[in-house]
C-alpha positions in Angstrom: 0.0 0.0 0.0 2.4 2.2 0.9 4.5 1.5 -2.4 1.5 2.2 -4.1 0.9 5.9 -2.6 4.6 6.3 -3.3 4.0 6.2 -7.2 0.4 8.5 -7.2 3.0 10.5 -5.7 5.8 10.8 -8.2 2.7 10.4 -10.7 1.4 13.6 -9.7 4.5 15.8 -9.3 5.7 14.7 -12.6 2.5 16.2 -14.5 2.5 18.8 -11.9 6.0 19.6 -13.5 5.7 18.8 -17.1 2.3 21.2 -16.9 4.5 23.7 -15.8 7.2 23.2 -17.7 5.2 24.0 -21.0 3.4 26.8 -20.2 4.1 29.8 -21.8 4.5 33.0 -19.0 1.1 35.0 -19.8 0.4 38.2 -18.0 -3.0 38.2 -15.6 -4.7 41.8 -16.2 -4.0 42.1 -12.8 -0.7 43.7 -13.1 0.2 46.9 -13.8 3.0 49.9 -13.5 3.3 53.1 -11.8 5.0 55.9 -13.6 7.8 57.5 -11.4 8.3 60.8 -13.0 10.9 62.7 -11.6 13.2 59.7 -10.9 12.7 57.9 -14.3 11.8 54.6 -12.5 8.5 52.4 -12.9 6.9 50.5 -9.9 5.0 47.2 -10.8 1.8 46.8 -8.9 -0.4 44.0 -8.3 -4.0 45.5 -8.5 -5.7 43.0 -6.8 -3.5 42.7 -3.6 -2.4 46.4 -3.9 0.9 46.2 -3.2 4.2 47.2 -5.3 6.2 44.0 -6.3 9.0 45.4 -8.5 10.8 48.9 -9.1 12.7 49.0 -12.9 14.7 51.8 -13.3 16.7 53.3 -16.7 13.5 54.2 -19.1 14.9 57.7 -20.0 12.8 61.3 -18.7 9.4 60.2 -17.9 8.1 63.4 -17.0 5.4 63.0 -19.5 5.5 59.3 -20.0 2.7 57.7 -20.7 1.7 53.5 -21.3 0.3 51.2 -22.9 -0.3 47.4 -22.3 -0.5 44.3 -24.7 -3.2 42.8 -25.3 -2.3 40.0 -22.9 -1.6 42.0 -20.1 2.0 40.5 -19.8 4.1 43.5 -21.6 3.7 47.6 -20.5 5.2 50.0 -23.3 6.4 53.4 -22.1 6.6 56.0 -23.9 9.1 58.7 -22.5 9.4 62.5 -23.3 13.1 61.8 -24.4 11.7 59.8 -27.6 12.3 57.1 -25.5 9.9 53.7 -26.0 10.4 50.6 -23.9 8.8 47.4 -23.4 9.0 46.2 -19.8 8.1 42.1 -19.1 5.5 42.8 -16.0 6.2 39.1 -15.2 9.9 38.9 -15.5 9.9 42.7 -13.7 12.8 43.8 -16.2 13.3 45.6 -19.2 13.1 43.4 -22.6 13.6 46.3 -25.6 14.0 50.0 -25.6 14.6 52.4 -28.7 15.5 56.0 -28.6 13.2 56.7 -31.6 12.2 59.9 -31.5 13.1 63.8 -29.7 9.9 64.0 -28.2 6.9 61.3 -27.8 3.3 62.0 -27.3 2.2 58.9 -26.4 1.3 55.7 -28.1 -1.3 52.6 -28.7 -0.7 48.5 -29.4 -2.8 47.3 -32.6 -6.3 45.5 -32.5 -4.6 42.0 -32.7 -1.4 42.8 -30.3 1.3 42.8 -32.9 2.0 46.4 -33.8 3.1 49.2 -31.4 2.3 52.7 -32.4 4.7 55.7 -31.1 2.9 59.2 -31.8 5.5 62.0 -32.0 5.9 65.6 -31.2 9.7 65.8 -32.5 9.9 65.1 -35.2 5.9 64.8 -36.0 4.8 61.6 -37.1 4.0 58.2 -36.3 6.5 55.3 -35.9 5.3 51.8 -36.4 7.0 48.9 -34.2 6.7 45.3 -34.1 5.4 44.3 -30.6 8.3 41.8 -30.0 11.2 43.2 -31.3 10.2 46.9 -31.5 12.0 46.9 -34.8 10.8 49.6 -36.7 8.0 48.7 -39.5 6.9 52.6 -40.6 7.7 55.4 -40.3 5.1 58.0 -41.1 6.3 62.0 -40.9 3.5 64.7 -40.0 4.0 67.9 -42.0 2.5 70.5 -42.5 2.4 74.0 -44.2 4.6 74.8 -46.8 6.9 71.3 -45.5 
């Protein structure tokens, strides 16, 4: 009998593992960031408990930074006043991609189906196109106006 239990056991923490194991990291909606203006930090929260899990530092001037969040809820994109755009892994609390690709950044917006970031632009004007990913750049669409 007790041979028995022994291998419901091992049974169970083997598919307890292998579950795990293949299970791709997938944010919750629950998570979210807090921008740190003056310091140029972010805080990860957890909504639901209310309490600050993570602090990432490095994202450029965030004095008028704003975010956005994939469509899974996994991956928060800043958008900095330096031009800066970076894609912080809520999960992983750390930094995956950042690109200096503007002078100034309004703000920006992921696509209907998650794959395309959007950077709006006050220097220069425009709209830059990235892939969610890899934030390598896709478009890039200049604003002009008057005689330019």
């Amino acid at each position: 009998m007790r041979m028995k239990l022994q291998w419901v056991v091992i049974g169970v923490l083997a598919m307890l593992l292998a579950a795990c194991g293949g299970l791709p990291l997938r944010g919750t909606g629950d998570l979210g960031l807090v921008v740190e203006r003056a310091s140029g930090h972010v805080t990860l929260v957890n909504t639901s408990s209310r309490s600050a899990y993570a602090r990432i530092g490095g994202l450029g001037d965030l004095s008028h930074a704003s975010v956005v969040y994939s469509r899974d809820g996994r991956y928060a994109y800043v958008f900095g006043r330096d031009g800066g755009l970076t894609q912080v892994d809520l999960l992983r609390e750390r930094i995956v991609h950042r690109v200096m690709q503007a002078g100034n950044s309004i703000g920006g917006a992921v696509s209907a189906d998650g794959t395309l970031v959007a950077a709006q632009n006050y220097v220069p004007g425009g709209v830059k196109v990235f892939d969610a990913k890899s934030l390598a750049l896709l478009a890039d669409l200049p604003a002009t106006y008057g005689n330019g």
